[in-house]
Phi, psi and omega in degrees: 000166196258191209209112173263106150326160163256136169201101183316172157178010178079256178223140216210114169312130197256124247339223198328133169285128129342297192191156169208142180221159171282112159241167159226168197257087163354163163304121132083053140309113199264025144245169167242180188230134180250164188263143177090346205262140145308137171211144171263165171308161185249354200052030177209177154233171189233179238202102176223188193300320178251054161104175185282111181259117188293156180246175178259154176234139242229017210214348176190099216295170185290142172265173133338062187114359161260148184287144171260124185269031176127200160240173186241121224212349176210164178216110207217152195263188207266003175245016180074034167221119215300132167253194177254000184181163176235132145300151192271131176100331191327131175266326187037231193282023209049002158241335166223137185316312204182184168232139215242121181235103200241119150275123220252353190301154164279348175253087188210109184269144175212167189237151207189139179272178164260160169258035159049059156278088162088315186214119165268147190300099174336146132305340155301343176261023214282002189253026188243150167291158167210166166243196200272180158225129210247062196327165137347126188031054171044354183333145181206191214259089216294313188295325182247339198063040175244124164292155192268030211236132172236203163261122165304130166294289173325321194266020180297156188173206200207029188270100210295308183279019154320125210274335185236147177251158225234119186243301176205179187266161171295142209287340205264008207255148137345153132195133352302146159284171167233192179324325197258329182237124193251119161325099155300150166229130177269130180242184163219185205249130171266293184264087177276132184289347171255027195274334184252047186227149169200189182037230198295353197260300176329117170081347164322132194217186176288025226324082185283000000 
């Protein structure tokens, strides 16, 4: 078996990308946004240069037991032209910082290493829910615009509100990782915000 260094990058679609939509990111966020980072609904929309947009919520990163509407796979500044990341404050035109290009299916597999804390994932959990370990205001890696967010190791368990479901180790990897070689895993999203949704209600928001 092969050996992955660690090196984060949050969530990476693990073969066909399923479906992606556009959101956008308020004016002067007090979080950032990274290529890999998880994000939620933000609950409205905003009004921006090409049309009404669901926005992301900008204010506090995902936790435990909040719905995910997917990851983030494109990053765009407020004239549509791609960066590598949005800074926490980013003003863009004053109403919205940027834009967001999220995959979003709810069956839409990805892959993410753990970050081998104290108990690394057994082969024996390879059927367990986990949740992420997220830096602080999503901060992320500035030089690539890659997020730092892994799988929490520790927490594998069979716990439904577990933010990932755990499908297999990456076929080229270890298992267990250790300090130095971190096990990727292809997961899926468990409180996918579209998961229990169908027909006219998917994806339907608020208009503020």
């Amino acid at each position: 078996m092969g050996k992955n260094l660690d090196a984060a990058w949050g969530l990476q679609p693990w073969g066909p990308v399923l479906s992606t939509q556009l959101f956008c990111v308020q004016t002067s966020p007090t979080i950032h946004f990274f290529h890999g980072d998880v994000v939620q609904h933000g609950g409205s929309s905003l009004t921006t240069p090409i049309g009404w947009l669901p926005m992301v919520e900008d204010g506090d990163i995902v936790a435990t037991g909040d719905q995910i509407l997917g990851a983030i796979i494109g990053i765009f500044d407020e004239d549509m032209d791609p960066i590598a990341y949005i800074d926490v404050g980013r003003v863009g035109n004053s109403t919205i910082a940027g834009y967001l290009l999220v995959a979003n299916h709810p069956d839409q597999l990805f892959v993410i290493q753990e970050d081998c804390d104290t108990t690394p994932i057994p082969a024996t959990s390879s059927e367990m829910n986990v949740d992420m370990a997220i830096p602080a205001l999503n901060q992320g890696t500035e030089a690539t615009g890659l997020s730092l967010a892994e799988i929490d190791s520790d927490t594998a368990g069979d716990t439904a509100t577990l933010m990932l479901k755990l499908r297999h180790a990456h076929p080229d990897d270890a298992i267990p990782g250790t300090a130095t070689y971190h096990t990727r895993w292809i997961v899926s999203i468990n409180a996918h915000a579209y998961g229990s949704l169908g027909g006219d209600t998917l994806g339907k928001v608020t208009i503020a």
